[in-house]
RODO-2510 file (C-alpha; in nm, 4 decimals, decimal comma):
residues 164
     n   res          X          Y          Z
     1     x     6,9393   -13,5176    -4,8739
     2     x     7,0900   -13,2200    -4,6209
     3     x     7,4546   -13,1572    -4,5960
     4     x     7,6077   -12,9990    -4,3188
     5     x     7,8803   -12,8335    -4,4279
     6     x     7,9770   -12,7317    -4,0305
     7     x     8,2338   -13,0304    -4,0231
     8     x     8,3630   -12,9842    -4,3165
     9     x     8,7107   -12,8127    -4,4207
    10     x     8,6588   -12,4463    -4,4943
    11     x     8,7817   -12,4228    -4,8805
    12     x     8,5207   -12,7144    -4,9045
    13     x     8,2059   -12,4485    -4,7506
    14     x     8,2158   -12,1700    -4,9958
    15     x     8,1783   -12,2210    -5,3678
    16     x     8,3667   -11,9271    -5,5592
    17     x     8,3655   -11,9014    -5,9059
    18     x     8,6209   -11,6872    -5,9281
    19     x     8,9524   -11,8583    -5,7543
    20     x     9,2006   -11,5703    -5,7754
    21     x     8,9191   -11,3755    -5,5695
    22     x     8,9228   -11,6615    -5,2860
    23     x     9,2952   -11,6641    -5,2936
    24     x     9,3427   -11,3231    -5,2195
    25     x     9,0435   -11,2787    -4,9715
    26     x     9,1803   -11,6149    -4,7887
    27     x     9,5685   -11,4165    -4,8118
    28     x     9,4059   -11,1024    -4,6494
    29     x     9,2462   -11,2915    -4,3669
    30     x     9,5708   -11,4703    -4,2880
    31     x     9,7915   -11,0963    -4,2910
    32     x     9,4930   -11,0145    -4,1204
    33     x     9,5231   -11,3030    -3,8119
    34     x     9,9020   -11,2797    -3,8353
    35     x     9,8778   -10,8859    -3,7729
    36     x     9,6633   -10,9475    -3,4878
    37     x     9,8849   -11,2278    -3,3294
    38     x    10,1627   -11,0446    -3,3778
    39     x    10,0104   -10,7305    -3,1650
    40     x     9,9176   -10,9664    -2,9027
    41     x    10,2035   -11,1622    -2,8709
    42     x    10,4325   -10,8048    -2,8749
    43     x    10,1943   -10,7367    -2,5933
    44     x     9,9967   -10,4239    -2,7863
    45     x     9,6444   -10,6163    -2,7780
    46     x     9,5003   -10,2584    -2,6250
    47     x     9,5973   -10,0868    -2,9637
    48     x     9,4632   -10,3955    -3,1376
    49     x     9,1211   -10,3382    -2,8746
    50     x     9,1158   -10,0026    -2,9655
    51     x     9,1443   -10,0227    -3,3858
    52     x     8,8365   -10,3052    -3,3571
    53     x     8,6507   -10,0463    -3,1201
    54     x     8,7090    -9,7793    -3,4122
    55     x     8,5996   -10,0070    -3,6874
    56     x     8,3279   -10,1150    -3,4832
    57     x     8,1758    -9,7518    -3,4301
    58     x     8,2496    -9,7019    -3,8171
    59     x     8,0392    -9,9617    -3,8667
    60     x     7,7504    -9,8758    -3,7123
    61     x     7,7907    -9,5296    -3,8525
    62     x     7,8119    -9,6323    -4,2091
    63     x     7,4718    -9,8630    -4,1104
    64     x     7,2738    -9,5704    -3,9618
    65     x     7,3746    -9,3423    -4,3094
    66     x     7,2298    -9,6509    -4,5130
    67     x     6,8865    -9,6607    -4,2912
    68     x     6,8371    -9,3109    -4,3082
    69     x     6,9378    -9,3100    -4,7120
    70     x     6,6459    -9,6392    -4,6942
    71     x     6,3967    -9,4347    -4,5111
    72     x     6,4652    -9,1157    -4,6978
    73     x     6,3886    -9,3024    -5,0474
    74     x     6,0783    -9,4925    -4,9057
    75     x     5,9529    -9,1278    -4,8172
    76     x     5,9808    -9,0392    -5,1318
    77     x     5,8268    -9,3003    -5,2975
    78     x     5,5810    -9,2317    -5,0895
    79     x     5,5122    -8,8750    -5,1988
    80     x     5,5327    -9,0450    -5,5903
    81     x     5,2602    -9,2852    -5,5228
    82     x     5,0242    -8,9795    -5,3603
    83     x     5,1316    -8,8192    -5,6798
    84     x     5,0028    -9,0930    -5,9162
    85     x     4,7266    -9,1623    -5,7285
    86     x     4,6161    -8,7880    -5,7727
    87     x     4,6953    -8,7974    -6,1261
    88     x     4,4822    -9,0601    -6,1943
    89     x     4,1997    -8,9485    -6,0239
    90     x     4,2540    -8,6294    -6,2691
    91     x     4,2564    -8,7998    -6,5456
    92     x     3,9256    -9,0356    -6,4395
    93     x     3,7722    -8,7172    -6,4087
    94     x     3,8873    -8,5534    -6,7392
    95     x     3,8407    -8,8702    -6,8798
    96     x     3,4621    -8,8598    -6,7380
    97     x     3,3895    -8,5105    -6,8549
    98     x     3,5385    -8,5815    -7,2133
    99     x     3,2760    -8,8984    -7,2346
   100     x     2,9846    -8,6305    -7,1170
   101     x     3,0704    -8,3849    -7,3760
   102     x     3,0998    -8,6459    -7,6206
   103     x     2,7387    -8,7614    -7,5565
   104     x     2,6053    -8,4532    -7,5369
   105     x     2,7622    -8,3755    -7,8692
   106     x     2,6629    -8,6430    -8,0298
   107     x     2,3089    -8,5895    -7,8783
   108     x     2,2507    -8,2132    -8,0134
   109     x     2,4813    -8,3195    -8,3567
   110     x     2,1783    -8,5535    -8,4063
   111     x     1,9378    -8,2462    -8,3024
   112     x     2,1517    -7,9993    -8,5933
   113     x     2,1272    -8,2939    -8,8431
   114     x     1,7742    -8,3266    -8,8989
   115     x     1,7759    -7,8982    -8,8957
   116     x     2,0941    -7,9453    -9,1503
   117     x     1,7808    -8,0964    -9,3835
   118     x     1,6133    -7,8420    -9,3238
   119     x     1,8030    -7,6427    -9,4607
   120     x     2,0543    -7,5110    -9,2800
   121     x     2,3460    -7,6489    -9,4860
   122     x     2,6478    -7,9648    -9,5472
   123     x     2,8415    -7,7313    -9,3422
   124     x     2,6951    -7,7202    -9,0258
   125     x     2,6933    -8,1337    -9,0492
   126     x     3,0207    -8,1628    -9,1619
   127     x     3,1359    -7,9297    -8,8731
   128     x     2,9520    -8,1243    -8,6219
   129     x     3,0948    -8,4279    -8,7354
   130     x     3,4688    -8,2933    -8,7458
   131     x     3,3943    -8,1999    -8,3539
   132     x     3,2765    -8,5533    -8,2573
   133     x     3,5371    -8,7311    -8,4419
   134     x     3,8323    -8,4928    -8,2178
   135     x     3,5794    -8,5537    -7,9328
   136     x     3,6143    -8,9503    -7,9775
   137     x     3,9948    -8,9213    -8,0368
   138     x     4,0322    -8,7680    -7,7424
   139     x     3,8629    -8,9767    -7,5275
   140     x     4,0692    -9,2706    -7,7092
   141     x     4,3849    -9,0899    -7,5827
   142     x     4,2890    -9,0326    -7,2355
   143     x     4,1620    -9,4081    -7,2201
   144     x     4,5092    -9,4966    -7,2926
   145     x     4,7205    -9,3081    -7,0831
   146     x     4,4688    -9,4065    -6,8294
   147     x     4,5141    -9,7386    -6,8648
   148     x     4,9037    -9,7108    -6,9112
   149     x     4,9295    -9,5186    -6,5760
   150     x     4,7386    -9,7418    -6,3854
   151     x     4,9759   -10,0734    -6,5393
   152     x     5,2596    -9,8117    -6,4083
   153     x     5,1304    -9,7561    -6,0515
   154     x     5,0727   -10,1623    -6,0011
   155     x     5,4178   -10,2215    -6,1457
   156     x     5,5646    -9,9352    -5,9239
   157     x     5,3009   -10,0807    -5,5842
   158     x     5,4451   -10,4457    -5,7180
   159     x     5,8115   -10,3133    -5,6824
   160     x     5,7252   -10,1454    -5,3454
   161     x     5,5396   -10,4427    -5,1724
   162     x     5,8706   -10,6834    -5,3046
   163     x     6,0769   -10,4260    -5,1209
   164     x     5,9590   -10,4283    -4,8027
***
């Protein structure tokens, strides 16, 4: 069922919570008509003209420092998200390069194992395994932050497409 509220008595079309609020802003609009009647009926509606003309201008003043402050911030956003983006192309790339090295690691530290039997020493093999351990915590790491950057950038491309 639709109400229209048009024919209805104005305290009846707003719902305020706060009552002492809708007293005072229903006071100020009656100074506010009783100032204005009083200027027109004293025959000063060109001053009256004039003050609404000012506020007017003020007005659409105060709106074109609020579009440029939006269009200033969605600029930089912008810049943020070419930021991110690049960011997370770096750290594909390192992340790409750290799974190479740990292959090819892994790879020769197989290669120096069966020469560690050979007789070149527990050293060597323990060395070799101390490497590819840091090697696979590494790429753990960079796994993660890439992962947690790219749940940022959605979240911050969510917030952006929700803005617009």
């Amino acid at each position: 069922m639709l109400l229209f509220l048009t024919n209805w008595p104005s305290f009846l079309m707003y719902i305020n919570r706060d009552p002492m609020a809708a007293q005072e802003q229903r006071m100020r609009r009656q100074i506010e008509q009783s100032q204005a009647e009083l200027l027109f009926y004293r025959g000063d509606a060109s001053s009256l003209f004039e003050e609404l003309q000012e506020y007017i201008e003020e007005l659409r003043h105060n709106f074109a420092n609020i579009s440029l402050t939006s269009d200033d911030g969605a600029q930089k956003l912008n810049i943020l998200g070419a930021q991110v983006a690049q960011l997370l192309r770096q750290i594909h790339r390192t992340d790409k390069a750290a799974k190479q090295l740990l292959e090819s690691r892994k790879a020769s530290s197989s290669c120096e194992t069966s020469s560690a039997e050979n007789g070149n020493g527990p050293g060597i093999q323990n060395l070799m395994q101390a490497i590819g351990h840091v090697l696979e915590v590494a790429v753990r790491v960079y796994e993660t932050i890439n992962r947690r950057e790219g749940l940022r950038y959605k979240r911050l491309e969510g917030k952006d497409s929700e803005a617009q």
